[in-house]
C-alpha positions as CSV (number, residue, x, y, z in Angstrom):
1,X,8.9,-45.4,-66.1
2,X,12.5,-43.8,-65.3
3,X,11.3,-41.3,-62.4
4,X,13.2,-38.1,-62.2
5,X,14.1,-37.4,-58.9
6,X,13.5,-33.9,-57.5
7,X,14.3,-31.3,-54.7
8,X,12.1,-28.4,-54.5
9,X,13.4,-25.3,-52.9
10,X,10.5,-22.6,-52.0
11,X,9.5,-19.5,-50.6
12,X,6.0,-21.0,-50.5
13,X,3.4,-18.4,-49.0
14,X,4.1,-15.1,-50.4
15,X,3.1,-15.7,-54.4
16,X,0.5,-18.3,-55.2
17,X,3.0,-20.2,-57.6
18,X,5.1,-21.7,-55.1
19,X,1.8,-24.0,-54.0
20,X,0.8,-24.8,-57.6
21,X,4.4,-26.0,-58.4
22,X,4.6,-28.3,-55.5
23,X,1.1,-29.6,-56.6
24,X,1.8,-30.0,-60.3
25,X,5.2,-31.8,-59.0
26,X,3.2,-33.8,-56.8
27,X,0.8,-34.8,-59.8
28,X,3.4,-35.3,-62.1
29,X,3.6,-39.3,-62.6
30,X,7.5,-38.4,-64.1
31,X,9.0,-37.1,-61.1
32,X,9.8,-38.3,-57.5
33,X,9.4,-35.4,-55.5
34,X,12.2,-36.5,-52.9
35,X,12.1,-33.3,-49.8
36,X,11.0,-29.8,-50.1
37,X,13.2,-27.0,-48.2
38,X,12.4,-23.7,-47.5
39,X,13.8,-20.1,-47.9
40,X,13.8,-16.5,-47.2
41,X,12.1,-14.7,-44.7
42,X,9.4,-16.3,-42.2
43,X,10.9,-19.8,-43.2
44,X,8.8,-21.3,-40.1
45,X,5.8,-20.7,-41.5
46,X,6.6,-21.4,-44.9
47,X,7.5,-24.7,-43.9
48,X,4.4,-25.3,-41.9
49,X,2.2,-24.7,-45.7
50,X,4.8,-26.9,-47.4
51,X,3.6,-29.8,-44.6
52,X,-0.2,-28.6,-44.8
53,X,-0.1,-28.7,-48.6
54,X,2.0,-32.3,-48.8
55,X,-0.5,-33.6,-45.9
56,X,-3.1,-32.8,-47.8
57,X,-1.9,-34.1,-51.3
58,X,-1.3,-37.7,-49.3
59,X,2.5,-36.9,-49.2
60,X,3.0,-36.5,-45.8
61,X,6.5,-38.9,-45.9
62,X,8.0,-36.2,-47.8
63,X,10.8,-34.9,-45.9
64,X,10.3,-30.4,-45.7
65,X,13.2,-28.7,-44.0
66,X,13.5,-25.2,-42.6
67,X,16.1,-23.3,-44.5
68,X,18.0,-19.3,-44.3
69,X,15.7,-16.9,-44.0
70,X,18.1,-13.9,-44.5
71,X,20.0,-13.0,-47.6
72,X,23.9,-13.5,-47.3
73,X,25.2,-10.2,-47.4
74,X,22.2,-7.5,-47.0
75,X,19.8,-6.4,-45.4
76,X,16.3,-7.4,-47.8
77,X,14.7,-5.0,-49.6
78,X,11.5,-6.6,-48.4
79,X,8.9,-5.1,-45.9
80,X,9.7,-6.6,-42.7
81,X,5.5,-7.3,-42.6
82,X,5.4,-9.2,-45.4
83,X,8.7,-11.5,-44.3
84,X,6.9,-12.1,-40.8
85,X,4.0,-12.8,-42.3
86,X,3.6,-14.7,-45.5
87,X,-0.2,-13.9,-47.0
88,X,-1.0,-17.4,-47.0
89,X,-0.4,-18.7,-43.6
90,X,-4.3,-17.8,-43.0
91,X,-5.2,-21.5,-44.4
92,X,-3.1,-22.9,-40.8
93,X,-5.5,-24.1,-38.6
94,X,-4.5,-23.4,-34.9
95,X,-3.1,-26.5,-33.6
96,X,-3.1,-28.3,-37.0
97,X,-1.7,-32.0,-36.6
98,X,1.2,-31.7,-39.5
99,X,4.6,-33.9,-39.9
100,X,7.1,-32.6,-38.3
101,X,9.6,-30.4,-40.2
102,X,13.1,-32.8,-41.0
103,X,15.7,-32.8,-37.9
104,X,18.0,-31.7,-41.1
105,X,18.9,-27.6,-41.6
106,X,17.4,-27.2,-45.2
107,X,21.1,-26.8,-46.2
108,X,22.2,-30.8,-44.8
109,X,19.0,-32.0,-46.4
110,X,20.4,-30.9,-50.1
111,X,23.4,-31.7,-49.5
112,X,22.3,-35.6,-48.0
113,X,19.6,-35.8,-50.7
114,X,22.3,-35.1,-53.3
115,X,25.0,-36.9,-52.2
116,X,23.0,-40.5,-51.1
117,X,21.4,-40.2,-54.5
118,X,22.2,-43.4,-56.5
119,X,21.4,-41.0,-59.7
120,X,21.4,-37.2,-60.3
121,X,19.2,-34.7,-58.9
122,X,17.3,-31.9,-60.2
123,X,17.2,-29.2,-57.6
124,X,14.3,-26.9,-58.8
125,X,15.0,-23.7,-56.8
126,X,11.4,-21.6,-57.1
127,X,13.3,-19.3,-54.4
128,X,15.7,-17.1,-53.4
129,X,19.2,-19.1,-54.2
130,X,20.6,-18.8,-50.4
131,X,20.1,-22.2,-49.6
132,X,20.9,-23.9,-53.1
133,X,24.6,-21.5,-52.4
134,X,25.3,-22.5,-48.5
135,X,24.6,-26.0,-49.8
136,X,27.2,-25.8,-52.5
137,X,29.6,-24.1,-50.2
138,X,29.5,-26.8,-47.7
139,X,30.1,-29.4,-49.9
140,X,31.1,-28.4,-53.4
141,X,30.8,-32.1,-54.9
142,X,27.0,-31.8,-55.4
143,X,28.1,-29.4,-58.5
144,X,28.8,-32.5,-59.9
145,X,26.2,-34.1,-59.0
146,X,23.1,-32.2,-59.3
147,X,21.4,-29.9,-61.6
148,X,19.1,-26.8,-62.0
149,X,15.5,-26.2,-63.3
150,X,15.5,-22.4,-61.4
151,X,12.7,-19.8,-61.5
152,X,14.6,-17.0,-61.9
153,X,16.0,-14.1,-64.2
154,X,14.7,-12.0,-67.1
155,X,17.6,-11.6,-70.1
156,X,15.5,-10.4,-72.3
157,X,14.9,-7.0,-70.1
158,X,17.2,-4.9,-67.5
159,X,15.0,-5.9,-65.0
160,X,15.6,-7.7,-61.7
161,X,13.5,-10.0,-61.2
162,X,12.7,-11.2,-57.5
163,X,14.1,-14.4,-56.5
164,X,17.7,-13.4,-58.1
165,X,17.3,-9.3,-56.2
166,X,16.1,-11.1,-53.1
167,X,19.7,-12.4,-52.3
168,X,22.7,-11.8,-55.8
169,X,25.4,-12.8,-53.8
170,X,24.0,-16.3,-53.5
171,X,23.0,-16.0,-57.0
172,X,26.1,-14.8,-58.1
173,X,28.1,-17.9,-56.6
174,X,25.6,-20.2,-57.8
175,X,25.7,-19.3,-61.5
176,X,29.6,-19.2,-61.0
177,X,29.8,-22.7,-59.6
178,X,30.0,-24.4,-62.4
179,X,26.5,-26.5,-61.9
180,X,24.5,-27.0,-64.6
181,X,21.3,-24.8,-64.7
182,X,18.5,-24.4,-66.6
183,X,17.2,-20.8,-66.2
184,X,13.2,-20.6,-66.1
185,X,13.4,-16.8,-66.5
186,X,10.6,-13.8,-66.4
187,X,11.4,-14.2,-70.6
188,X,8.9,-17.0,-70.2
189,X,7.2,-17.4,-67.6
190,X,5.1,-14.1,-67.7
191,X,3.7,-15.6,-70.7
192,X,2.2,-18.4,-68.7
193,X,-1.0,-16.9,-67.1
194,X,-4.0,-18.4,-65.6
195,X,-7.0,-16.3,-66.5
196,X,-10.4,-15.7,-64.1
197,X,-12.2,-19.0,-65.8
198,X,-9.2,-21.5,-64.6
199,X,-9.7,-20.0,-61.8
200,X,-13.1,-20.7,-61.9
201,X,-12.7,-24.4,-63.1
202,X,-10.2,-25.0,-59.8
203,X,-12.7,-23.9,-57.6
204,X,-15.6,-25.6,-58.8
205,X,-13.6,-29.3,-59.1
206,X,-14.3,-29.5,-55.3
207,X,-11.5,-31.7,-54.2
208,X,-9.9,-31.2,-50.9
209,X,-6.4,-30.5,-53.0
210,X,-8.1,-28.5,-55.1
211,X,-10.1,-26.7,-52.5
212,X,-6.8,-25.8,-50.6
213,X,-5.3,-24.3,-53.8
214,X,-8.2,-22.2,-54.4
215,X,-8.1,-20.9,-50.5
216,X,-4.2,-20.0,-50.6
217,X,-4.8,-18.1,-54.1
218,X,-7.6,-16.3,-52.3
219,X,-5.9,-15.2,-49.6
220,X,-3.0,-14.2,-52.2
221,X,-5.2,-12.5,-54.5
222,X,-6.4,-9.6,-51.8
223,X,-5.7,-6.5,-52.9
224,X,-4.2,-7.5,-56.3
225,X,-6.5,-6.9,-60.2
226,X,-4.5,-9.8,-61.9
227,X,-4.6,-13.9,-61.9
228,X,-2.0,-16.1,-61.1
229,X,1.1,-16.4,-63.3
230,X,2.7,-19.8,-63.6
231,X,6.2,-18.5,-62.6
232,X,7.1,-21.6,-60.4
233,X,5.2,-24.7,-62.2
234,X,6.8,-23.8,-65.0
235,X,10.6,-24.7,-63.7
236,X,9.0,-27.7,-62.4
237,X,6.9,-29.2,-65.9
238,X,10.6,-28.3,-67.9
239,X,11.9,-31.4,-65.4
240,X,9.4,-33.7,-67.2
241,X,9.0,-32.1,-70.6
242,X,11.9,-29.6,-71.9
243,X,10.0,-29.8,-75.0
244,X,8.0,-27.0,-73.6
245,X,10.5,-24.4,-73.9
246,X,13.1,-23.4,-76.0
247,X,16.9,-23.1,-74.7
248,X,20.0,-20.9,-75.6
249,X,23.0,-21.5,-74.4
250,X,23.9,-18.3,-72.3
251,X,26.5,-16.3,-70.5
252,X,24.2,-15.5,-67.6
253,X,26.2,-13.2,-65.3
254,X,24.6,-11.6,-61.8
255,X,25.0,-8.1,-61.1
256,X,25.9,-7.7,-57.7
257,X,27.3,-3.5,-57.3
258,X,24.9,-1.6,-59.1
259,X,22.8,1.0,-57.2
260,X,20.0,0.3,-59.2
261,X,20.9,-2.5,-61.3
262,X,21.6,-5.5,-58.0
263,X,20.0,-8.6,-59.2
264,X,20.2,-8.1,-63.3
265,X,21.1,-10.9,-64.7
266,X,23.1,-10.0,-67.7
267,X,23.3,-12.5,-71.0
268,X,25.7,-12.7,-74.1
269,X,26.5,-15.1,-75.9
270,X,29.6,-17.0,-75.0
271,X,32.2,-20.4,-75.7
272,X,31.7,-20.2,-72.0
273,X,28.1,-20.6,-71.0
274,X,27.2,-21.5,-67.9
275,X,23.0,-22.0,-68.4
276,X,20.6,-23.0,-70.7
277,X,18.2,-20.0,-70.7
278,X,14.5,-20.6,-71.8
279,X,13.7,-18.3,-74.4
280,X,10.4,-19.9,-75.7
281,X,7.5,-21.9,-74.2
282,X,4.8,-23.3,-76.0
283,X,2.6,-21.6,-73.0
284,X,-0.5,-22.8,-74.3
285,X,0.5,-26.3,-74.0
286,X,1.8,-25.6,-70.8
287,X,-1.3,-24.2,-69.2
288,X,-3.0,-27.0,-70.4
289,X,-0.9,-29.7,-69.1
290,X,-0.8,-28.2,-65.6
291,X,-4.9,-27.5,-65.0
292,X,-5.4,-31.3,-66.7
293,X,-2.9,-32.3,-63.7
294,X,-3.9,-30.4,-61.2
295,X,-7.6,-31.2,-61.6
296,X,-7.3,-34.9,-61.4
């Protein structure tokens, strides 16, 4: 089998999709999960679940490196509580035995992971884009190099959507770099809902991968009426299977000025695209694929 090789880039601990993409990637025979680097706010912690979660799923020899925790320009329009505090950090034990996090800033780690790489990488950004930017800015070959499955965007609506609004000026230079991208958008994605019985089924399969799955989307779900949403796993199944979605070539640009339109990301239809935004998913096939995975 011709392994894809893979970077995942993650914000892991506020929404519960971050952990189930790094599981499906982890269960996914097609890809070689090569490091995981974090993003955006408490990136200490976050890295600490990235290590709990890869310890757990046998991975431990996966590299995880702490990335920027601040947006490049702003100040975040996030509660400083939830940046110090990502919901799921209650799952770290005090005094947990992990791996320690790579010697590598997040930012080296791309850029060595790209550049040593005897074939391309997918970088699968499920994140704000800071890193993924820094990383481009510091050595500008890896445009060349690499490629994107990112979470992020909604054409279809003039919404921001929350990895693109938690940092557009890293956004902005990233879909202006000239890399090639495949935009996992909000168009899709919110199709892609787990309901209260997969929920159900995770919990009762009683593995100790499962088990820590179902503990972090606990500790997520307080306080909120609705199930998970596949946001994340879904960038991360379109690296083995595009046939899941549906693509349009797409001017994607990132609205960086507006008072109450930072973090749109604006489509039309151009010679000059610079993604390949999902505009379908066959979401049933999708939802299947990942709980057959992530029950194994």
């Amino acid at each position: 089998m011709n392994l894809r090789d893979i970077l995942i880039d993650t914000d892991i601990g506020d929404d519960i999709d971050d952990a189930y993409a790094l599981a499906l990637a982890l269960k996914s025979p097609e890809l070689n999960l090569k490091a995981v680097t974090t993003v955006f706010g408490n990136v200490k912690v976050r890295t600490k679940l990235a290590l709990k979660l890869l310890k757990t799923f046998g991975r431990a020899d996966i590299p995880v490196a702490e990335g920027i925790g601040k947006p490049f320009l702003e100040k975040t329009f996030r509660s400083q509580a939830a940046l110090e505090t990502p919901n799921q950090a209650v799952v770290l034990a005090k005094d947990e035995p992990l791996q320690k996090p790579s010697e590598k800033h997040a930012v080296d780690l791309i850029v060595s992971t790209v550049m040593n790489a005897r074939k391309d990488v997918t970088i699968v950004p499920i994140g704000a884009l800071t890193n993924v930017a820094a990383a481009i800015i510091k050595e500008p070959k890896i445009v060349d190099k690499a490629n994107l499955a990112a979470m992020g965007g909604y054409i279809s609506k003039p919404l921001a959507e929350h990895n693109i609004r938690c940092d557009p000026e890293a956004a902005k230079m990233v879909f202006e770099s000239g890399i090639k991208i495949t935009m996992v958008g909000l168009d899709v994605t919110l199709r892609c809902a787990l309901t209260e019985e997969d929920v159900k089924t995770l919990k009762n399969r009683g593995l100790a991968t499962t088990n820590l799955l179902v503990n972090m989307t606990e500790a997520w779900r307080k306080g909120r009426t609705y199930w998970p949403i596949l946001h994340d796993p879904l960038a991360v199944a379109v690296c083995f299977d595009p046939t899941l979605v549906k693509t349009e070539a797409k001017l994607v640009c990132v609205e960086t000025r507006g008072e109450f339109t930072r973090g749109f990301t604006v489509a039309s239809d151009s010679e000059n695209s610079n993604v390949q935004a999902c505009v379908d998913v066959d979401s049933e096939r999708f939802i299947k694929v990942f709980m057959d995975r992530i029950m194994a």
